[in-house]
NUNURO-823210 format. One record per residue (C-alpha): residue number from 1; residue in one letter; x, y, z. Coordinates in steps of 0.1 Angstrom, whole numbers, plus 5000, padded with zeros to 4 digits. Layout:
<recs>
+-----+-----+------+------+------+
!   n ! res !   xx !   yy !   zz !
+-----+-----+------+------+------+
! NUM !   A !    X !    Y !    Z !
...
+-----+-----+------+------+------+
</recs>
This chain:
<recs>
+-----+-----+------+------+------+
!   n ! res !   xx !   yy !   zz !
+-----+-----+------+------+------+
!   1 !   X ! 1825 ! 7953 ! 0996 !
!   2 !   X ! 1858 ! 7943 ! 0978 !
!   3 !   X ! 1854 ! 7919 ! 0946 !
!   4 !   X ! 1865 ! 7887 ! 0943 !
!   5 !   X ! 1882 ! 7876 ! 0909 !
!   6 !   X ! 1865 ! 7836 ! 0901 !
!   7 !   X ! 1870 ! 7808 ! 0877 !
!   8 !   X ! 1844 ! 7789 ! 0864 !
!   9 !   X ! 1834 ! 7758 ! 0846 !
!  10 !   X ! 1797 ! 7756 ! 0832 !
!  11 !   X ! 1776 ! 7735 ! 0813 !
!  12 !   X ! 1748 ! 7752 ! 0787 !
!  13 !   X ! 1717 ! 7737 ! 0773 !
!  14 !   X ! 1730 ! 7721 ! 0747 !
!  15 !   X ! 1758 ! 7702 ! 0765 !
!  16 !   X ! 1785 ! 7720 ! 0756 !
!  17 !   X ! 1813 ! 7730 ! 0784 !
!  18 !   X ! 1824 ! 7769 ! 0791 !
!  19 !   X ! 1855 ! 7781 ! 0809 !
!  20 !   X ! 1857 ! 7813 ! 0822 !
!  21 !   X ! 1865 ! 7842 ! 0847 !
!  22 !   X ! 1842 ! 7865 ! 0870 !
!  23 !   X ! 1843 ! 7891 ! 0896 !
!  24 !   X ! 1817 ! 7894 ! 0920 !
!  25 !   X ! 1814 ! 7900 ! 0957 !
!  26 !   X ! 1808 ! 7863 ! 0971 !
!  27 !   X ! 1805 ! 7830 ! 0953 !
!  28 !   X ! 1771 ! 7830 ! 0960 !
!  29 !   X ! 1763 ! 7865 ! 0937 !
!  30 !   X ! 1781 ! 7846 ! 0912 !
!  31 !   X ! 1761 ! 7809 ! 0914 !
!  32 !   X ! 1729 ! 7832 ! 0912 !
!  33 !   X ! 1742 ! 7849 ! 0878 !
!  34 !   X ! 1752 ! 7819 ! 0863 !
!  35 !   X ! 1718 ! 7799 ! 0872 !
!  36 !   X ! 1699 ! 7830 ! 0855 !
!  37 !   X ! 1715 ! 7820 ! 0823 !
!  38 !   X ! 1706 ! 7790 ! 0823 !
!  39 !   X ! 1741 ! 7772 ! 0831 !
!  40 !   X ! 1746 ! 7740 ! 0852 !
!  41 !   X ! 1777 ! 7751 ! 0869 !
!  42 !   X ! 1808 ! 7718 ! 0870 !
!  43 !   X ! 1833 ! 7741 ! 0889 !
!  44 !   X ! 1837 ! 7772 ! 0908 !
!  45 !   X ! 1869 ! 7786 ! 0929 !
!  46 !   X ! 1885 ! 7821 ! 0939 !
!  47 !   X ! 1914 ! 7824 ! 0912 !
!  48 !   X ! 1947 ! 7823 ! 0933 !
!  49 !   X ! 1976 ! 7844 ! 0932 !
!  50 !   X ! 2013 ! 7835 ! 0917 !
!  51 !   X ! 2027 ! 7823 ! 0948 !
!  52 !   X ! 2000 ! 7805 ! 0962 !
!  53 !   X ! 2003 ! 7785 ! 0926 !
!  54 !   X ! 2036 ! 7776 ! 0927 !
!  55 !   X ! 2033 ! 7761 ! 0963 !
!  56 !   X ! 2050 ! 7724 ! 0964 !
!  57 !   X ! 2030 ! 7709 ! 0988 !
!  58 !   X ! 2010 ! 7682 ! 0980 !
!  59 !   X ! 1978 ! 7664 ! 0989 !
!  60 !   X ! 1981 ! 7631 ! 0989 !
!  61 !   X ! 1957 ! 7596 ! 0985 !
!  62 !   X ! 1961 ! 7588 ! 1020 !
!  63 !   X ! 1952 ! 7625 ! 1032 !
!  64 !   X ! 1921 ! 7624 ! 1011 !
!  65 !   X ! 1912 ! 7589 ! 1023 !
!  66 !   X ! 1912 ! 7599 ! 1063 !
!  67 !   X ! 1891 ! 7631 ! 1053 !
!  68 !   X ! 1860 ! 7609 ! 1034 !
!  69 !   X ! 1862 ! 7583 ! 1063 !
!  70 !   X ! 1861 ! 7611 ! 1094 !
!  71 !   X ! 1831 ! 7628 ! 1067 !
!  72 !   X ! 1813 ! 7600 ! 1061 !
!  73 !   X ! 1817 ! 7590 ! 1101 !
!  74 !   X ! 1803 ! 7628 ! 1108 !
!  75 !   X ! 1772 ! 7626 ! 1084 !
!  76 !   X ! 1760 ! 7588 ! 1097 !
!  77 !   X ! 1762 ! 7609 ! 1133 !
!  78 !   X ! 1740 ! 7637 ! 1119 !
!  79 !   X ! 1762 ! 7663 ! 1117 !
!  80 !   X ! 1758 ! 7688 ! 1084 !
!  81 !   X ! 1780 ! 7688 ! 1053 !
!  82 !   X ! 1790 ! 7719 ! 1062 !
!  83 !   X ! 1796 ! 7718 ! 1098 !
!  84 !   X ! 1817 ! 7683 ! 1085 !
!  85 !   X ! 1838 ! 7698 ! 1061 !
!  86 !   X ! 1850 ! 7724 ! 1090 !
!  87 !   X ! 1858 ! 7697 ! 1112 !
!  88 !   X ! 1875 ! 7678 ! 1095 !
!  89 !   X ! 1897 ! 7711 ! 1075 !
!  90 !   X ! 1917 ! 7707 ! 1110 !
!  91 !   X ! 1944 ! 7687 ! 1093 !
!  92 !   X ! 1981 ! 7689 ! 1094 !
!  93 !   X ! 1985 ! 7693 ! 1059 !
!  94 !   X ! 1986 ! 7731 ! 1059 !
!  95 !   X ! 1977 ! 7733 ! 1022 !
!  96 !   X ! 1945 ! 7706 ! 1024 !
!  97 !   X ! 1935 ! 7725 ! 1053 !
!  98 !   X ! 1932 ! 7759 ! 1030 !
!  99 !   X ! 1915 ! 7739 ! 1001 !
! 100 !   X ! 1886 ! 7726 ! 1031 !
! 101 !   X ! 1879 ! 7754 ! 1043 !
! 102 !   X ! 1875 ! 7771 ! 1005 !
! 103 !   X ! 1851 ! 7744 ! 1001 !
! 104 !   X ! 1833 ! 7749 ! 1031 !
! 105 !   X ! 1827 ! 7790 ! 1020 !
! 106 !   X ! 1816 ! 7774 ! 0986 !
! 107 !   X ! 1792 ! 7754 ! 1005 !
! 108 !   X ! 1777 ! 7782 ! 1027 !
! 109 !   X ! 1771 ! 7795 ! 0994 !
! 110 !   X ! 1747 ! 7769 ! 0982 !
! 111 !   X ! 1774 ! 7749 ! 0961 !
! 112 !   X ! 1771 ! 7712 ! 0964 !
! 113 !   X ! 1800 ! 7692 ! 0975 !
! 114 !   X ! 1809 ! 7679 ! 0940 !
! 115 !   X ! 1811 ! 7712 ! 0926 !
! 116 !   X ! 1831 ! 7730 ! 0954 !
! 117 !   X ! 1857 ! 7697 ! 0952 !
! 118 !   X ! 1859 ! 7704 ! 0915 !
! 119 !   X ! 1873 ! 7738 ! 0916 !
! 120 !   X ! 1902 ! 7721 ! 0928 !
! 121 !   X ! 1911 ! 7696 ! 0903 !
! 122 !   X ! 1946 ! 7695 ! 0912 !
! 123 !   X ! 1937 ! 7677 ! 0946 !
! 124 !   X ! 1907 ! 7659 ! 0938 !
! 125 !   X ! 1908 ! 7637 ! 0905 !
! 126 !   X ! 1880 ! 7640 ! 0883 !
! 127 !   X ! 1869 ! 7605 ! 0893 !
! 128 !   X ! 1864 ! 7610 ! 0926 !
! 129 !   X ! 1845 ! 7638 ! 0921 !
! 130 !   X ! 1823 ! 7621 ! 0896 !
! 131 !   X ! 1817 ! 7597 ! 0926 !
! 132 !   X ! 1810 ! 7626 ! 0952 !
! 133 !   X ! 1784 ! 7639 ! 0924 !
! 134 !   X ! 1767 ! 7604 ! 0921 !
! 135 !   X ! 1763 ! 7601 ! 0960 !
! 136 !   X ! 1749 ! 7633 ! 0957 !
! 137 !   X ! 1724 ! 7620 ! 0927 !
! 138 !   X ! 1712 ! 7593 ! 0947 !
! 139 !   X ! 1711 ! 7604 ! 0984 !
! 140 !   X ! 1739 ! 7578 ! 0991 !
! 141 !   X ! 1764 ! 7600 ! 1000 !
! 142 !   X ! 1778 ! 7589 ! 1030 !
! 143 !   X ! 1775 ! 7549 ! 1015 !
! 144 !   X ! 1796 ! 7568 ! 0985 !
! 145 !   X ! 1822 ! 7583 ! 1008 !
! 146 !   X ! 1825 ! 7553 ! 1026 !
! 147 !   X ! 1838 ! 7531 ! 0998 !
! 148 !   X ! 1860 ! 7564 ! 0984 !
! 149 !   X ! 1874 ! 7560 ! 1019 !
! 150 !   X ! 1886 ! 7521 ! 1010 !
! 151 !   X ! 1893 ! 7524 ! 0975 !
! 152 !   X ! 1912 ! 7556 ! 0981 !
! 153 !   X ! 1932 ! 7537 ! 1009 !
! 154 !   X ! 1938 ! 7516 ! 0986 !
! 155 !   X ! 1950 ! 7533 ! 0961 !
! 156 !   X ! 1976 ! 7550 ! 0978 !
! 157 !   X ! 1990 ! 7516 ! 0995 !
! 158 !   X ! 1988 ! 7502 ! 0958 !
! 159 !   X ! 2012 ! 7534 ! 0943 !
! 160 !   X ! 2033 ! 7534 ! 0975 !
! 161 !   X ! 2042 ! 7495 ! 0963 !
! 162 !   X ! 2051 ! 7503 ! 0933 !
! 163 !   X ! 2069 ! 7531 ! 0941 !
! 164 !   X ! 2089 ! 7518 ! 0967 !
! 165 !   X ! 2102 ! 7485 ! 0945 !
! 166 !   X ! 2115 ! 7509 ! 0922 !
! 167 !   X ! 2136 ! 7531 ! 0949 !
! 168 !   X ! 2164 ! 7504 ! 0956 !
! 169 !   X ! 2176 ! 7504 ! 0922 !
! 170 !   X ! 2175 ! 7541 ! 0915 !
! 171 !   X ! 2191 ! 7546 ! 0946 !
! 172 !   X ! 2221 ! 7520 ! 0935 !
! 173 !   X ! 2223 ! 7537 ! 0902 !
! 174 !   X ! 2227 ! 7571 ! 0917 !
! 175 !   X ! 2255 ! 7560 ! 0940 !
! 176 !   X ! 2271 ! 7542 ! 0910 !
! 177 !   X ! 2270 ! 7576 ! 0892 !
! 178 !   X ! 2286 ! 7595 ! 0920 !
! 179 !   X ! 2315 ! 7571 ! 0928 !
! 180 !   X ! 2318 ! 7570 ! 0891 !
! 181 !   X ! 2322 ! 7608 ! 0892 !
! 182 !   X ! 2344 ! 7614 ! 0918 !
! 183 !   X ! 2369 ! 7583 ! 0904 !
! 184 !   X ! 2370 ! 7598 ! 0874 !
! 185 !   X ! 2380 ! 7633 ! 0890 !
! 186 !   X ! 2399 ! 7628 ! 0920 !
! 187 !   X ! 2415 ! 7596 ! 0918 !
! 188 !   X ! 2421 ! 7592 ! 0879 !
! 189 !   X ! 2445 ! 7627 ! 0872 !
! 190 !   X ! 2469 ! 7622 ! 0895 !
! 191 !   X ! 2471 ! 7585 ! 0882 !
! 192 !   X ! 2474 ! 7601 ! 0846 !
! 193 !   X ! 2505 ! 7624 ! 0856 !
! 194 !   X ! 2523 ! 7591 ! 0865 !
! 195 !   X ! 2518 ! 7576 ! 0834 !
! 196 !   X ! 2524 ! 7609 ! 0808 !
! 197 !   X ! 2559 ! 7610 ! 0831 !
! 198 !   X ! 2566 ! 7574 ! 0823 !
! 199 !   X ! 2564 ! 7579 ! 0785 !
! 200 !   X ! 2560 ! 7546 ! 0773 !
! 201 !   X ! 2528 ! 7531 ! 0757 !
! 202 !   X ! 2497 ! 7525 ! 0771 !
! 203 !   X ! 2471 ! 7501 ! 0763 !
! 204 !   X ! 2438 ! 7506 ! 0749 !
! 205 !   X ! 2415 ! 7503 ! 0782 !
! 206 !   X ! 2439 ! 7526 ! 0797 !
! 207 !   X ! 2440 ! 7551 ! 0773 !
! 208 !   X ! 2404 ! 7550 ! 0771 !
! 209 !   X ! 2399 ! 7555 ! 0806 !
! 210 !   X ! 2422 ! 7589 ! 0803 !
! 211 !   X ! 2403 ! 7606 ! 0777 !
! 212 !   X ! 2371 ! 7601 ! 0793 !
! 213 !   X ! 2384 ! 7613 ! 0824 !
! 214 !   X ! 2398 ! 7642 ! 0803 !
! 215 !   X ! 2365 ! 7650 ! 0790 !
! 216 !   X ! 2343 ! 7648 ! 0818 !
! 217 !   X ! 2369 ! 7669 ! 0840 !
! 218 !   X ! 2372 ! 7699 ! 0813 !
! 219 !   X ! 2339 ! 7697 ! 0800 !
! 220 !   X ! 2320 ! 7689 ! 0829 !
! 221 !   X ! 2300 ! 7722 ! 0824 !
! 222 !   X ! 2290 ! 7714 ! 0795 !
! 223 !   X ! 2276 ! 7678 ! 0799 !
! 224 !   X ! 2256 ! 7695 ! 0828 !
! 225 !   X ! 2241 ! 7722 ! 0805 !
! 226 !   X ! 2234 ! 7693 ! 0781 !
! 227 !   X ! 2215 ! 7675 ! 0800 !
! 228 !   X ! 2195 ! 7697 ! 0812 !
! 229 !   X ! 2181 ! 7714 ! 0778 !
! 230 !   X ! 2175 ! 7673 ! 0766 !
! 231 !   X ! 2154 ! 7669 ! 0799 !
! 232 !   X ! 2134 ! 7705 ! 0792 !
! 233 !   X ! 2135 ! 7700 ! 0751 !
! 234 !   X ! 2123 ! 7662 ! 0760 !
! 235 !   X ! 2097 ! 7674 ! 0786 !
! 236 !   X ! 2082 ! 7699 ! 0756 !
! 237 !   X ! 2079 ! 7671 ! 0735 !
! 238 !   X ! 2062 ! 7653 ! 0756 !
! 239 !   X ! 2036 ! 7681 ! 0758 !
! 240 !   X ! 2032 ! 7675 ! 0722 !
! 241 !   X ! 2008 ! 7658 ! 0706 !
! 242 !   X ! 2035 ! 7637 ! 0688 !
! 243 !   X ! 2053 ! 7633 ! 0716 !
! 244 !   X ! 2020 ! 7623 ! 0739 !
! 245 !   X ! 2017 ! 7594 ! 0715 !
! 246 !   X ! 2053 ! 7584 ! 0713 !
! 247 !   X ! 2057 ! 7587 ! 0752 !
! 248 !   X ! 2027 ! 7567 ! 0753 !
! 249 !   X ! 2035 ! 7541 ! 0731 !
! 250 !   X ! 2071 ! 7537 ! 0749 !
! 251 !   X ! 2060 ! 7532 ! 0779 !
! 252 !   X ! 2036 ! 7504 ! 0770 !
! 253 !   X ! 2060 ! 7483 ! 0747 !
! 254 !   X ! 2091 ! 7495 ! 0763 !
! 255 !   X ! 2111 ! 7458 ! 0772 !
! 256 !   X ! 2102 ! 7442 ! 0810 !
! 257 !   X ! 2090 ! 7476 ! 0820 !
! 258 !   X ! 2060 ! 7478 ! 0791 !
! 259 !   X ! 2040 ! 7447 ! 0809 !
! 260 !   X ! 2044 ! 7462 ! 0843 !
! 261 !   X ! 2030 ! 7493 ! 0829 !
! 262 !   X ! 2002 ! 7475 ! 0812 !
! 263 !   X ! 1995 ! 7461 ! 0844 !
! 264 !   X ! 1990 ! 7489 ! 0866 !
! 265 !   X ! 1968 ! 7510 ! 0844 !
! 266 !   X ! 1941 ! 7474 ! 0844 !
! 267 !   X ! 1943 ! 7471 ! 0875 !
! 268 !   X ! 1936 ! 7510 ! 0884 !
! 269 !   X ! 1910 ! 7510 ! 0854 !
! 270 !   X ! 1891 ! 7479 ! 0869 !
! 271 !   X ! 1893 ! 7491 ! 0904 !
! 272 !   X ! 1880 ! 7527 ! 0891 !
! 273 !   X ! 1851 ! 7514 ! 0872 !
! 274 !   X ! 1843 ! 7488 ! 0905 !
! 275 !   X ! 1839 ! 7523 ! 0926 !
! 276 !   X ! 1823 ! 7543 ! 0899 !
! 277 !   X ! 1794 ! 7516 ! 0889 !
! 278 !   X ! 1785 ! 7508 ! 0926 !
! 279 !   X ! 1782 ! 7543 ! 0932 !
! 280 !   X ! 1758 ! 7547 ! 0910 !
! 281 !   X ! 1776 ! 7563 ! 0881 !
! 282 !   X ! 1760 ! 7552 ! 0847 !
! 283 !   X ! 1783 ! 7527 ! 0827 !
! 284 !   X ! 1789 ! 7555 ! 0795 !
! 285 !   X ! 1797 ! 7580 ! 0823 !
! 286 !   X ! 1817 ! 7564 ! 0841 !
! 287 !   X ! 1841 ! 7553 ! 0811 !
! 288 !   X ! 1839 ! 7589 ! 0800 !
! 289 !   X ! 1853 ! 7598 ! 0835 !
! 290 !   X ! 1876 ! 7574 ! 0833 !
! 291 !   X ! 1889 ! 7590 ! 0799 !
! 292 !   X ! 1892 ! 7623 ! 0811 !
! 293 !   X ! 1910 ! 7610 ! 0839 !
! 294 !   X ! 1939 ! 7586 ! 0820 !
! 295 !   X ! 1972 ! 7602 ! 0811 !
! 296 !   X ! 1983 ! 7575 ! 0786 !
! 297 !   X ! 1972 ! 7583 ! 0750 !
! 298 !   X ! 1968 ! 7549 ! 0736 !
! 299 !   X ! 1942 ! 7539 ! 0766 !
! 300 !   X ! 1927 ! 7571 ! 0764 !
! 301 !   X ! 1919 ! 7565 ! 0724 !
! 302 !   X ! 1905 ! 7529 ! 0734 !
! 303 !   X ! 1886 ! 7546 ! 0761 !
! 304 !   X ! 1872 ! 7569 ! 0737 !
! 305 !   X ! 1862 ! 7543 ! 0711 !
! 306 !   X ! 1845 ! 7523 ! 0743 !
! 307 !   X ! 1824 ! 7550 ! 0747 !
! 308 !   X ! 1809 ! 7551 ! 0710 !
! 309 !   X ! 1806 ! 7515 ! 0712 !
! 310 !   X ! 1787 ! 7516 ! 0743 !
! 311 !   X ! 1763 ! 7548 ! 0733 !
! 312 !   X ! 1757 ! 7525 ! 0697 !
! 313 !   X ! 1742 ! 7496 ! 0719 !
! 314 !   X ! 1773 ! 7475 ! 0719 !
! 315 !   X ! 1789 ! 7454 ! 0749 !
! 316 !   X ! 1814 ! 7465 ! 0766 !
! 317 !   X ! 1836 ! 7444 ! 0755 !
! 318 !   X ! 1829 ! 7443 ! 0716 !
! 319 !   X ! 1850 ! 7476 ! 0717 !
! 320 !   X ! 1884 ! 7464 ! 0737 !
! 321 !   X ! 1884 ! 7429 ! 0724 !
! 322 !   X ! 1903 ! 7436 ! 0690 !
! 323 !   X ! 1928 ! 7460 ! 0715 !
! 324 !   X ! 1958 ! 7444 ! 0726 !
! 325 !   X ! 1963 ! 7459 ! 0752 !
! 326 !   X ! 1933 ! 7452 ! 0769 !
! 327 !   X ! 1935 ! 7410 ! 0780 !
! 328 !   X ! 1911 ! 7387 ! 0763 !
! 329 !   X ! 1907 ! 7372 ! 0796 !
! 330 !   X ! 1891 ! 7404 ! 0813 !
! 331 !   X ! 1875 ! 7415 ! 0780 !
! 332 !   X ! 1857 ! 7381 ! 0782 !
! 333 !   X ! 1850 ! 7387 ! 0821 !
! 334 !   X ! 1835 ! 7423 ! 0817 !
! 335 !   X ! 1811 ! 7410 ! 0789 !
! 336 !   X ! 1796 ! 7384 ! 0820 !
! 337 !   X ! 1798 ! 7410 ! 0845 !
! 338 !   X ! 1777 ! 7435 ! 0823 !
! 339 !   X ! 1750 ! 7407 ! 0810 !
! 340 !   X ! 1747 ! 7391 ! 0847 !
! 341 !   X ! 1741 ! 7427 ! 0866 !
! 342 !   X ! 1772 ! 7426 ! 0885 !
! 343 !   X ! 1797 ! 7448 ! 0868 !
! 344 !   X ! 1810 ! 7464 ! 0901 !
! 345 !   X ! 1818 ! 7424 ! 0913 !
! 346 !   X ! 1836 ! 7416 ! 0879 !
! 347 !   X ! 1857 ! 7446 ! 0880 !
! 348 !   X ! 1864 ! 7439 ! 0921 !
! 349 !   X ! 1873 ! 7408 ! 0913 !
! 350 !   X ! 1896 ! 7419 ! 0878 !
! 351 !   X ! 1912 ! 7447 ! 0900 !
! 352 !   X ! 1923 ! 7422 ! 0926 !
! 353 !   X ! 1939 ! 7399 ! 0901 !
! 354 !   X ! 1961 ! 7429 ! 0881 !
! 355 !   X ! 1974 ! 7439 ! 0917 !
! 356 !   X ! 1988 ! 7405 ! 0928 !
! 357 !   X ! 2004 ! 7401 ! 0892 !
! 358 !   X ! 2016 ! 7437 ! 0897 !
! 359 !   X ! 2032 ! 7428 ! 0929 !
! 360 !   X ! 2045 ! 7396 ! 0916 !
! 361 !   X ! 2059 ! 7410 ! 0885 !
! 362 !   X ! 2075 ! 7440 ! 0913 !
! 363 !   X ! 2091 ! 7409 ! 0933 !
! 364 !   X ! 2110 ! 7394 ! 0900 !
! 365 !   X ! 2118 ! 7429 ! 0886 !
! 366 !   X ! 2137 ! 7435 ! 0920 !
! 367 !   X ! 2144 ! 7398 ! 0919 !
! 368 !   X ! 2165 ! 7402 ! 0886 !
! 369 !   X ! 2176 ! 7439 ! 0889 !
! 370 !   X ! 2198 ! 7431 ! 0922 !
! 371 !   X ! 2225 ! 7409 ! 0904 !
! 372 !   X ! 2222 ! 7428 ! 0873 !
! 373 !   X ! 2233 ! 7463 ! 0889 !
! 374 !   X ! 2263 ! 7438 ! 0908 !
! 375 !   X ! 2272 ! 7425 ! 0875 !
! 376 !   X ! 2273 ! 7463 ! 0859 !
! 377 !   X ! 2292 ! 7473 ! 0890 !
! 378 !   X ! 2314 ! 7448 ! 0893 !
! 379 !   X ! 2323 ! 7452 ! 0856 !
! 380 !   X ! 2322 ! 7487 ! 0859 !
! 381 !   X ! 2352 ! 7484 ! 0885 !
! 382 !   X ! 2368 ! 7458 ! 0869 !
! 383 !   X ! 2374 ! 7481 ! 0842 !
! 384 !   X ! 2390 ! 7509 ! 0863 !
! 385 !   X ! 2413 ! 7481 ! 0884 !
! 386 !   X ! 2430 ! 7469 ! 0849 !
! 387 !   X ! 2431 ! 7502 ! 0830 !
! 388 !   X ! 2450 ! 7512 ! 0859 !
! 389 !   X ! 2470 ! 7480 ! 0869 !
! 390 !   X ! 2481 ! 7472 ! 0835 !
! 391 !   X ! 2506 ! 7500 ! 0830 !
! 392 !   X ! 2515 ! 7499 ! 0863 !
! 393 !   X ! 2529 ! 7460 ! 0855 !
! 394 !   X ! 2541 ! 7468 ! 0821 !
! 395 !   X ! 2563 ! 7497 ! 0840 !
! 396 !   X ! 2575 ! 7475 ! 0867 !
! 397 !   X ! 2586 ! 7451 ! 0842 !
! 398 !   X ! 2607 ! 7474 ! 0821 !
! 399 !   X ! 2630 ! 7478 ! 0854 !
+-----+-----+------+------+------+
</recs>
């Protein structure tokens, strides 16, 4: 029987987490040698090839949503996890369809759900998982998948708006850029030759225009290559710790777009905590999920200091109400949620609010971005119209 090279992700006896590789014949061989050590396995998945890595299709939200609503539809029927999972690996997206039916061999050999899902952390978040594993906890699965169906849904709607306000103006500022380019390439020289023939002096704007078009049309090469190293060198630093916090810091203070920021991460922190708590997930685990699951360095930290707070004895909001960036409003609202019971309805209701002020804050961002890219543009031609007028007057005046 050929071997199968694994990765795996255990937990010992004392808590602390392993990483590592295996080869054995079947999952199964290799659940039974970890359980003889004593290990409760996080993770387990065949170790994939180069290729298969570098693939460039992606799962997305919605994808995931359909599959725990047709899952949880399938279990409330009576139909196995198993027999479930194969059902519902018939989707079109060729590369979820692979990652189903690797869970569904992980399940046939005696993985639960949570575990199998967590060998592929690239197309289920960690918070989701941590969900799937609470269900699991409390024989409420299918309730479990049921609201990861909704919030899931959600989700995705909630990125694709925020996405899509931003697309207009990138889209104008790439078609400003490449009407910009091919002005200054095709329709600028044979201007210039005109002018150099012509002999006389030209004034500032004009000569201004010239030698940029000089430079962009000789060293064109060279702003390419440029710009491509400061997008690798500034993607490397951003792997950095330095540069984490920096990045971080930026894109919560940067001007207009800092807020917005701000506002997207409370509403996804609220509406994450919301699916977490009323899935069962214990309030210290669910804000340590949420930690491991938050990109942003400076939320991560007051993530990380919540949880100490909260392990001490401490509200929840006695941690995050010195933070700034963390409302006093919802600070105030979490510590009534948590004393009243209802944690899940205050961070419903908290999620709800940051999405509407996201959306609104969307609609005047677009709002004020339209007529400022005009102005830009406008200006932008206006430029190009007198740097190229203005000699062509002073000539016609000299005759």
């Amino acid at each position: 029987m050929s071997k199968i090279r694994y990765k795996y992700r255990v937990r010992d006896s004392k808590g602390r987490v392993h990483t590592g590789r295996a080869i054995a014949s079947s999952a199964g061989q290799l659940r039974r040698a970890l359980n003889s050590r004593n290990y409760t396995i996080l993770s387990v998945a065949e170790e994939k090839g180069l290729l298969k890595r570098l693939s460039i299709s992606r799962v997305s939200a919605k994808d995931r949503s359909i599959v725990y609503r047709e899952l949880s539809t399938m279990l409330k029927a009576g139909v196995g996890i198993t027999q479930s999972i194969d059902i519902v690996s018939e989707t079109p997206n060729r590369k979820f369809r692979q990652i189903l039916r690797e869970i569904s061999a992980s399940l046939e050999n005696g993985f639960p759900l949570s575990v199998a899902m967590a060998g592929h952390p690239k197309t289920f978040p960690v918070v989701e998982i941590g969900v799937i594993k609470a269900g699991e906890a409390t024989g409420n699965l299918v309730k479990v998948l049921d609201e990861l169906a909704n919030v899931t849904a959600r989700s995705a709607e909630f990125t694709s708006r925020v996405r899509g306000a931003m697309i207009y103006p990138a889209f104008i500022l790439v078609v400003m850029v490449i009407i910009g380019a091919i002005i200054m390439t095709k329709v600028i020289p044979p201007i210039k030759a005109i002018f150099e023939s012509s002999g006389s002096e030209l004034p500032l704007s004009t000569t201004i225009l010239l030698a940029t078009t000089d430079f962009i049309t000789n060293y064109w090469y060279y702003i390419i290559g440029g710009l491509i190293v400061f997008l690798i060198a500034l993607k490397f630093f951003l792997t950095t710790k330095p540069g984490k916090n920096v990045g971080s810091y930026i894109s919560l203070n940067f001007p207009v777009f800092g807020g917005l920021n701000q506002y997207v991460f409370l509403a996804r922190f609220n509406r994450t905590m919301s699916l977490l708590v009323k899935s069962g997930v214990p309030i210290i685990e669910s804000v340590d999920i949420l930690m491991d699951s938050t990109v942003n360095v400076t939320y991560k930290k007051a993530l990380k200091s919540l949880m100490r707070a909260l392990e001490q004895g401490s509200a929840i909001s006695t941690s995050l109400q010195n933070n700034r960036y963390f409302p006093k409003m919802m600070t105030q609202l979490l510590f009534v949620g948590q004393q009243s019971g209802d944690l899940a309805g205050t961070t419903t209701t908290l999620a709800d609010y940051y999405e509407s002020e996201v959306d609104a804050r969307l609609r005047a961002l677009s709002a004020l971005l339209e007529p400022f890219i005009i102005v830009i543009l406008g200006l932008a031609v206006a430029f190009v119209i007198i740097s190229v007028l203005q000699p062509i007057y002073n000539l016609t005046g000299e005759f």
